[in-house]
N, C-alpha and C positions, 0 to 999 in steps of 0.2 A: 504494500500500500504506500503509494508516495502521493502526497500531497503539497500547495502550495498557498501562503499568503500572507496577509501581516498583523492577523488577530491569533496570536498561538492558541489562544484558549479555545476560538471556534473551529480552528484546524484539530484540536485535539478532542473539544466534541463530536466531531463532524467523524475522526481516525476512528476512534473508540463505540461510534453507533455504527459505522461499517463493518468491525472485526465483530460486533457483537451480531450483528444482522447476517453474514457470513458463516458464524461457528455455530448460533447458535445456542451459546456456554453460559450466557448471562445477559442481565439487561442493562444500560446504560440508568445512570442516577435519576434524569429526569423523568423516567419510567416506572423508579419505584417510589412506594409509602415509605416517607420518614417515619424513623419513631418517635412515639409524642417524648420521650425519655433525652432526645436530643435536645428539646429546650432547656431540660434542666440544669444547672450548674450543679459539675461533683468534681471530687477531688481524688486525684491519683499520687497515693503515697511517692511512689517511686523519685519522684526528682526531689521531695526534699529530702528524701532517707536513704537513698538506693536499698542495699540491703541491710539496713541499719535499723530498720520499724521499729519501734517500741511503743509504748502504750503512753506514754505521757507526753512525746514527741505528736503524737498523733492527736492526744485531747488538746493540749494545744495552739496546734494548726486548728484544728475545725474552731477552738474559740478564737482565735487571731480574724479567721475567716466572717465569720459572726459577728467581729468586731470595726473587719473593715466595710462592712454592711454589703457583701456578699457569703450570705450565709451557704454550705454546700446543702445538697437535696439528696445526695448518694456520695458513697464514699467506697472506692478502693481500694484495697490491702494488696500492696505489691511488695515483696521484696525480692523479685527475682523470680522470673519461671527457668534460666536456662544460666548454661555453668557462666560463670565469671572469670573464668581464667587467664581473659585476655586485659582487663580493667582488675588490677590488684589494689586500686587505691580505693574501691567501694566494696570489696569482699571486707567480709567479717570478721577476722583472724579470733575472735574468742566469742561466740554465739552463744548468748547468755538470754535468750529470749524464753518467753514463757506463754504459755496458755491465757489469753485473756478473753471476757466474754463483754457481750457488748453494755451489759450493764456499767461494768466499770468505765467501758468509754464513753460512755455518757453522763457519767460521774455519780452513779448509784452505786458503785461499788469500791 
């Protein structure tokens, strides 16, 4: 597929609903249902913690966030799905983490 012109983005809509119309394999964005879940604002641990999560690091944030009058609506618990062995500055060298439930991060417990 080669294409030509000087709006990349409708060159790249235009690329993207041909390969899809083509294959087959998927639909282009403006064809599907957003989910209503995309308006909300949430919070994905990982960039303040990497894999460093703890539980008061985390209540925290969500009241930092509350505070700067974006409160989050869903929240994220990341510390890593996949090895870290190439980034040694956010592995955990002594993983002292514990079982918390959401009581306590909401500060009942």
């Amino acid at each position: 597929l080669v294409a030509s012109g000087s709006d990349p983005y409708l060159l790249l809509e235009r690329a993207f609903a041909a390969v899809a119309d083509r294959t087959g394999t998927f639909r282009v964005r403006k064809e599907k249902t957003v989910p209503p879940a995309l308006n909300d604002f949430g919070w994905c641990t990982w960039d303040a913690f990497y894999s460093k999560v703890d539980p008061k690091g985390i209540k925290e944030g969500l009241e930092g966030l509350i505070k700067g009058g974006t409160p989050a609506r869903f929240l994220i618990l990341d510390d890593g799905w996949q090895a870290t062995d190439n980034d040694e500055a956010y592995r955990a060298k002594d993983d002292t983490r514990s079982e918390v439930g959401a009581e306590e991060l909401a500060g009942g417990g």
